[in-house]
C-alpha positions as CSV (number, residue, x, y, z in Angstrom):
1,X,-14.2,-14.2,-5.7
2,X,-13.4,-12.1,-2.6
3,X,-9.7,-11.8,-1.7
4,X,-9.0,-10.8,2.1
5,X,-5.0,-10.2,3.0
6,X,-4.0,-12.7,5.7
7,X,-2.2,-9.5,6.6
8,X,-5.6,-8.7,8.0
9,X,-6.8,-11.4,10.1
10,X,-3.9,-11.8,12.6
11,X,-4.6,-12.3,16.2
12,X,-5.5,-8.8,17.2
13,X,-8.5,-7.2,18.1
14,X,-11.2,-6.5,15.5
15,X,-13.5,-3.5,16.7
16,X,-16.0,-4.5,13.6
17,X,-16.0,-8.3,12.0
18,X,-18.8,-8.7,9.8
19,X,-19.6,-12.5,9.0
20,X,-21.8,-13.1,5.4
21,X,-23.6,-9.4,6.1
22,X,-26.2,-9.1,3.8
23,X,-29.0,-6.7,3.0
24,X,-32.1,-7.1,0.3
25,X,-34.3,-4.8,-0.5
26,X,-37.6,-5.4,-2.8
27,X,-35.5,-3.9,-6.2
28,X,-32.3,-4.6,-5.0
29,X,-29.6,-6.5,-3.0
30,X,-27.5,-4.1,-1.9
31,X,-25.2,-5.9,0.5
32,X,-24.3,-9.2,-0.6
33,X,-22.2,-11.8,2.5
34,X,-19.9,-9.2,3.3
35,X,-17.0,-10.4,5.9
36,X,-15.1,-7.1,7.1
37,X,-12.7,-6.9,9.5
38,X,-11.8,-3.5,11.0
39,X,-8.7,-3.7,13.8
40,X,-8.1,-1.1,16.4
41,X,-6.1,1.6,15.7
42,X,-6.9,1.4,12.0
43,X,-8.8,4.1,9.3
44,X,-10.6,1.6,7.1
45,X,-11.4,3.1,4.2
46,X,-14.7,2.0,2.4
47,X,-14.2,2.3,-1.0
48,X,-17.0,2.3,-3.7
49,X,-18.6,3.8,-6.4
50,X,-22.2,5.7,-5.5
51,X,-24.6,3.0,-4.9
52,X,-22.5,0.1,-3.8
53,X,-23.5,-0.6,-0.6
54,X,-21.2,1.9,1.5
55,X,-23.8,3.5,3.2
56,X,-26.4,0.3,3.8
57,X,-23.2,-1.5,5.4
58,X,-22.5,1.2,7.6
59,X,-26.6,1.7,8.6
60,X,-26.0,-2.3,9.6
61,X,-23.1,-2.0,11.8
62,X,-25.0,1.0,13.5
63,X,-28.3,-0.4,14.0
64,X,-30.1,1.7,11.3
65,X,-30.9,-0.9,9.1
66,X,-31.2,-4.7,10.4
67,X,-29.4,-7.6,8.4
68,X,-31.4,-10.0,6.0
69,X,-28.6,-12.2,6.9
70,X,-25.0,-12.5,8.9
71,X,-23.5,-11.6,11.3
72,X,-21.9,-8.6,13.3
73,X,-19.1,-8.7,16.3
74,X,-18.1,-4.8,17.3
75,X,-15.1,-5.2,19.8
76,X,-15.7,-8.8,19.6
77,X,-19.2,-8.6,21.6
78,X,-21.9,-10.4,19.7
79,X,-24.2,-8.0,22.8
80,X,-24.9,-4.9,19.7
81,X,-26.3,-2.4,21.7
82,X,-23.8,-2.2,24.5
83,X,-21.2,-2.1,22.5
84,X,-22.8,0.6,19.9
85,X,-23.1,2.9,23.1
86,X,-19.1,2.7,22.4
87,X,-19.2,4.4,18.7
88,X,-19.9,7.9,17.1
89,X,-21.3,8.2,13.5
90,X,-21.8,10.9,11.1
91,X,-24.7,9.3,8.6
92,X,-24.9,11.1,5.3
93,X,-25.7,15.0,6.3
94,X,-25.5,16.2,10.2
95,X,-28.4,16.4,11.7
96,X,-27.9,19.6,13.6
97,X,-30.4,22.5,14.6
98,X,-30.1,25.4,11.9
99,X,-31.3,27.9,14.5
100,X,-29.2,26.6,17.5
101,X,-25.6,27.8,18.0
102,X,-22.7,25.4,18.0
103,X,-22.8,24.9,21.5
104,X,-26.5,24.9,22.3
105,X,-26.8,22.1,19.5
106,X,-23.9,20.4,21.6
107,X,-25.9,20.1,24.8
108,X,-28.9,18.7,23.0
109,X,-27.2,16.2,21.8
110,X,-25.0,15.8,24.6
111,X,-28.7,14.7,26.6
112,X,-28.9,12.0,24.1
113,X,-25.5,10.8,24.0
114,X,-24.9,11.1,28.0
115,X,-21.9,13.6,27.1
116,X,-21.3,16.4,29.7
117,X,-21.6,19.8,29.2
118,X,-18.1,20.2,30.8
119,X,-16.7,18.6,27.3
120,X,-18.6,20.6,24.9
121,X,-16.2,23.4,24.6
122,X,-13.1,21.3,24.3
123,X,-14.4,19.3,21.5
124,X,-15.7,22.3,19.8
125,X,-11.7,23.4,19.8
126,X,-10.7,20.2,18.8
127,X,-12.1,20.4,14.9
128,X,-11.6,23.7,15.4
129,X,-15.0,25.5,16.0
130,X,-14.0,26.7,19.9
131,X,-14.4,30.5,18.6
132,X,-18.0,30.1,16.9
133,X,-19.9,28.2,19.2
134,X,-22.0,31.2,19.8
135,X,-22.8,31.3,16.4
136,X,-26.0,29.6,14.7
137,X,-25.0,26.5,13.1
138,X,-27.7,27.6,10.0
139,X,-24.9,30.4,9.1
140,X,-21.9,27.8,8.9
141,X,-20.1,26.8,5.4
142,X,-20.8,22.8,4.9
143,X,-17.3,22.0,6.4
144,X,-18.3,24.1,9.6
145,X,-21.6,21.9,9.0
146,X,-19.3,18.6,8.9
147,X,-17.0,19.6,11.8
148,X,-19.6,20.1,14.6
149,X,-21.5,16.9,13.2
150,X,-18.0,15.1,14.3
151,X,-17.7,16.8,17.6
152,X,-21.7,15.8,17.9
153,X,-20.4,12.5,17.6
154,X,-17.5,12.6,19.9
155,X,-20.1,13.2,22.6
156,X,-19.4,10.5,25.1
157,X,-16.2,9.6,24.0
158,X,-16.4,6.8,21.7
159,X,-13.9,4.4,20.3
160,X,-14.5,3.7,17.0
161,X,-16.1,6.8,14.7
162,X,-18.1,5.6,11.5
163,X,-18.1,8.2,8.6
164,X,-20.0,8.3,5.9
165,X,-18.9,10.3,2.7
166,X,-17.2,12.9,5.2
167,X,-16.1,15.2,2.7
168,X,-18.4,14.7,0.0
169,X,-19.5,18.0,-1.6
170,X,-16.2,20.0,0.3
171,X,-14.2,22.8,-1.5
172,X,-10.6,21.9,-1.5
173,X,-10.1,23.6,1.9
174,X,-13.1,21.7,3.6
175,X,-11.7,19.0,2.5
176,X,-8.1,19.8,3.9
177,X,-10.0,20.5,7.6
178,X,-12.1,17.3,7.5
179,X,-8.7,14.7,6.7
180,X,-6.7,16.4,8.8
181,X,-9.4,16.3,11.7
182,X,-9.2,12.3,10.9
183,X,-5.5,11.7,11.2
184,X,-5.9,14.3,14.6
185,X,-8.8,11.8,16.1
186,X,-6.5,8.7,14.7
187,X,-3.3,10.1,16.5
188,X,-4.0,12.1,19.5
189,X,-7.5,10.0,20.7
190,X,-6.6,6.6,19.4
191,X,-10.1,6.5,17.6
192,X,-10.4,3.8,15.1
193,X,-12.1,5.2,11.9
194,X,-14.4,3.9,9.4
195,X,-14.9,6.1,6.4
196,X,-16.7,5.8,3.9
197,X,-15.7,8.0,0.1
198,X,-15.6,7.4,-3.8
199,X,-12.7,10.2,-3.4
200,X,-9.7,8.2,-4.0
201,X,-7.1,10.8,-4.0
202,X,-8.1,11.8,-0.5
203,X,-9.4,8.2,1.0
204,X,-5.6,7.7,0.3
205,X,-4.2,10.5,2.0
206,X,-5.3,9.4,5.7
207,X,-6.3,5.5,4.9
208,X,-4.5,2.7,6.5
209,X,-6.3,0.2,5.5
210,X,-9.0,-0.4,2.8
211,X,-12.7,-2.0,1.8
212,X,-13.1,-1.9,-2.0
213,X,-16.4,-2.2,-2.5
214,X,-18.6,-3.5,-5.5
215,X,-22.0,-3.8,-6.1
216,X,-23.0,-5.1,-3.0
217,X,-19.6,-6.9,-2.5
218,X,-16.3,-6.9,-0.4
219,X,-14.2,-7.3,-3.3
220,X,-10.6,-7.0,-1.2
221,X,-9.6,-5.4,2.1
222,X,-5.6,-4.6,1.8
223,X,-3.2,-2.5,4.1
224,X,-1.7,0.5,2.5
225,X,1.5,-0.9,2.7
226,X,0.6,-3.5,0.2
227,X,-1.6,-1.3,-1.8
228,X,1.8,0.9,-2.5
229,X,3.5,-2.3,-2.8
230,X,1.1,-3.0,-5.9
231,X,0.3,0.1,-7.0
232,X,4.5,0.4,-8.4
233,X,5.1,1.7,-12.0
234,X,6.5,-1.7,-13.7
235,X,6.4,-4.0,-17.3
236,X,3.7,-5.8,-17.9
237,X,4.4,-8.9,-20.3
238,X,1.8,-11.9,-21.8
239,X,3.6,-14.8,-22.1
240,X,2.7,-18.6,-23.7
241,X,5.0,-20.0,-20.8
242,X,4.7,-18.7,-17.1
243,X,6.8,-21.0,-15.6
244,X,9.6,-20.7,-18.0
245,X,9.3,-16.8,-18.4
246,X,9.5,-17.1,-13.9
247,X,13.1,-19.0,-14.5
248,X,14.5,-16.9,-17.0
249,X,13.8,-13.8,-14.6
250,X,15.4,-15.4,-11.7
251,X,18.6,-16.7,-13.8
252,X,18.9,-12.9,-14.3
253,X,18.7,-11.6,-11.4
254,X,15.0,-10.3,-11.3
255,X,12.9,-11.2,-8.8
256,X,10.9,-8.3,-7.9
257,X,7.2,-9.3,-10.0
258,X,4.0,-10.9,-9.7
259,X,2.0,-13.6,-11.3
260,X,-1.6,-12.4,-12.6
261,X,-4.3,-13.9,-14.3
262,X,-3.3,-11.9,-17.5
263,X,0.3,-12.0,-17.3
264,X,3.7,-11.3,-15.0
265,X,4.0,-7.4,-13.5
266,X,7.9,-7.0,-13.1
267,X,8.6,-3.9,-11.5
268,X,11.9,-3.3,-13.4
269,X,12.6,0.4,-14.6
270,X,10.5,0.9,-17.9
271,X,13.7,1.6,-20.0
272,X,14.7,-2.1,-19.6
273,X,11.6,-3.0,-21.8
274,X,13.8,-4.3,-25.0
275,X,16.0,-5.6,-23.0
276,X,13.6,-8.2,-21.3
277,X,12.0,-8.5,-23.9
278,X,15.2,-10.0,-25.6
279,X,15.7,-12.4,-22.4
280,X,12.4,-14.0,-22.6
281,X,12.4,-14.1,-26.5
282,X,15.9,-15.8,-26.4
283,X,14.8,-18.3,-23.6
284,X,12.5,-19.9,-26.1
285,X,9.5,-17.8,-24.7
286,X,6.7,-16.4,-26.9
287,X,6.0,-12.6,-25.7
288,X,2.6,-11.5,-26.9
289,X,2.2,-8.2,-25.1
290,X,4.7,-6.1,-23.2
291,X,3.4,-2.7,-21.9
292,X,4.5,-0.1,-19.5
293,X,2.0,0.3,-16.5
294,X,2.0,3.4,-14.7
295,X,-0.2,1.8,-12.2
296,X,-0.9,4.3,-9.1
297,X,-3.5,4.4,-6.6
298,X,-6.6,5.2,-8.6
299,X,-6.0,2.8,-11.2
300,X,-5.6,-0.4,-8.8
301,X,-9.0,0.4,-8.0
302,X,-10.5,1.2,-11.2
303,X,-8.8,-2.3,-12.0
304,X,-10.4,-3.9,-9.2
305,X,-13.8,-2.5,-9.3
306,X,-14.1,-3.5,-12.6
307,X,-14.6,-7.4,-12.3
């Protein structure tokens, strides 16, 4: 069953809303009636394992790949190519000329994109390339490599920027240059982002909002205020009585926890285990499992992408 926050779908502006998108191939269904809803302002975060239909979502939205079925709004304008004149995208490698320089691979692209040749050096300064644009792009490190394909695809200014695995395949300090290139388009050009990663760790660092991802579904889109919310170190018990373990918590004072399908998450410190334990068990509540979770980021999703 797909869970979307009602967090998500308030009144403002969606830049992508994807209505039942779906993609099958001969072998394989590889996007299966996908609603996504991407607001403005926001870094979405496409989260999945390799193979789950990241990439085929994103070819959709862009034009690549056309839908077996759905639907796609972008900026709430069912007119596609118009409003894809509007967005940047860096699709799996960049597709940049080995034997060009940084800048000379700027204006050929810049032809295509209807970007001026006035903006080509400021953008190369913006991720940070403005002293090796006379250099050929064949001698640059794979960050280098990532960089100009983003400032390829800030050619005529877009709105929204769709990334695909940005820092797949980085060294640690690639990576660093590539997130903090995404908060700098987020903050100082009011882009929206779309990115997609199987990194975790560093999805979380710049994320503001997230697409978990599964096999072709849109398991849950959540804010990152709620994913903290969830993600809290807390007890978890199995009890024979929800409703009665519920009332003993709120006769003592506890009423920081959550009702799940396998049992109650009370985010309590971990030390207080005996004593709740005692509560419920004098309340005339059977406890048949009581367990510390450490539940961080990575785990939520492991939890998640495992139904």
């Amino acid at each position: 069953m797909i869970e979307t926050e009602t967090s998500l779908k308030s009144s403002a502006e969606y830049v992508i809303e994807t209505r039942g998108l779906t993609k099958r191939f001969p072998n394989k269904l590889a996007v299966d009636h996908v609603d996504m809803h991407v607001k403005r302002g926001d870094i979405y975060g496409l989260i999945g394992k390799n193979g789950a239909g990241k990439t085929t979502a994103m070819k959709m939205i862009l034009g690549i790949l056309t839908p077996t079925e759905g639907t796609i709004e972008l900026f709430g304008q069912t007119d596609l190519s118009a409003a894809r004149r509007r967005i940047g995208s860096l699709i799996e490698a960049p597709g940049i000329y080995r034997n060009c320089s940084a800048r000379e691979n700027m204006k050929r692209f810049a032809l295509l994109a209807g970007g001026e040749d006035k903006n080509i050096d400021e953008l190369l300064r913006f991720v940070g390339l403005g002293k090796v644009g006379n250099r050929k792009a064949g001698t640059f490190s794979l960050g280098m490599k990532q960089r100009l394909g983003i400032a390829i695809a800030l050619l005529g200014d877009p709105e929204l920027m769709i990334l695909d695995e940005p820092i797949n395949g980085l060294d640690p300090a690639g990576i660093k240059e590539i997130r903090e290139l995404i908060t700098k388009l987020n903050e100082e050009k009011g882009v929206t982002l779309m990115i997609s990663s199987h990194l975790l760790d560093e999805l979380g660092k710049v994320a503001t909002v997230y697409g978990i991802i599964n096999n072709g579904l849109l398991v849950e889109e959540i804010s990152a205020e709620d994913l903290a919310e969830r993600s809290r170190e807390g007890l978890k018990v199995r009890v024979d009585d929800t409703a009665r373990a519920e009332s003993i918590l709120k006769q003592n004072g506890i009423e920081d926890y959550q009702v799940k399908n396998d049992g109650i998450l009370i985010h309590v410190e971990t030390d207080r285990a005996a004593e709740l334990n005692g509560l419920l068990v004098k309340g005339g509540v059977g406890v048949s499992e009581l367990a510390i979770r450490n539940a961080g980021f990575e785990d939520y999703f492991i939890e998640r992408l495992g139904k």
